[in-house]
N, C-alpha and C positions, 0 to 999 in steps of 0.2 A: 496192362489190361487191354489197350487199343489194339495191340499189334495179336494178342491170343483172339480177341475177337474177327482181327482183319483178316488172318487164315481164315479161320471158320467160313468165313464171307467167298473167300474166295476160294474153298473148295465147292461150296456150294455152287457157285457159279458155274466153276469148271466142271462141275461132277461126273466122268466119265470119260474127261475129255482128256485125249493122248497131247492136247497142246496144252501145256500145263506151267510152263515157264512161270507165269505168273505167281503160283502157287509153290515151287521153289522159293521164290526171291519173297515169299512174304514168310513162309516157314524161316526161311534164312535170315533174317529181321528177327524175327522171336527168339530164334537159339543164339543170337548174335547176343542181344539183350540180357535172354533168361540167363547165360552162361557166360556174360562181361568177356567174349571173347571178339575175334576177327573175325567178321560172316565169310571169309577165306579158308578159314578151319570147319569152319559146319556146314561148306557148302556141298560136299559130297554127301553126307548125312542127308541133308534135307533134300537131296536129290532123289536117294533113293527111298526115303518116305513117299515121296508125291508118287514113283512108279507103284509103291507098294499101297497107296492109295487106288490110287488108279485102276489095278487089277484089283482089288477089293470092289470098287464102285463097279465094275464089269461085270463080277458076278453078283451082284445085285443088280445089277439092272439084266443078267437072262435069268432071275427066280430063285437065286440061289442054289442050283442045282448040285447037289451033295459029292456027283464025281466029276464036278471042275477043274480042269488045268489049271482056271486061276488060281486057285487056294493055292496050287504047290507057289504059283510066282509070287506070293504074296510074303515068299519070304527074303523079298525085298524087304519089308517091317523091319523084323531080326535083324538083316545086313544093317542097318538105318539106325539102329539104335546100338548097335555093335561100333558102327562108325561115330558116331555120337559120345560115345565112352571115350573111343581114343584122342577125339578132337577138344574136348574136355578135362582130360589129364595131363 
């Protein structure tokens, strides 16, 4: 429960922000956990989460605007949980 709350935490902090290191290495900590694996195995995963975070946070913060470039990069997510599968099996 610590470690799902301490992401939380620390995207908040970060929210928007392209230096995001931090917010890897704590997503990386949860899937280490959630998934009794090597944070070695999820670390590409939770990489590309935070980008697909990140361009998410972006376009919220200019309005949401409907024909965003972000939207297409946020399919970083997809990659992120695509990588997530494999690091898992």
């Amino acid at each position: 429960m610590k470690l799902e709350v301490n992401w939380w935490i620390v995207h908040r902090k970060l929210f928007g922000n392209a230096e995001n290191q931090e917010l890897v290495d704590a997503l990386t900590d949860l899937y280490a956990e959630a998934y009794g694996v090597e944070p070695a195995r999820v670390r590409e995963s939770t990489r590309l989460r935070a980008m697909g975070m990140l361009y998410s946070d972006l376009w919220v913060n200019e309005g949401k605007p409907a024909d965003s470039p972000l939207l297409a990069q946020e399919e970083a997510l997809y990659q992120s949980y695509r990588s997530l599968k494999e690091a898992i099996t």
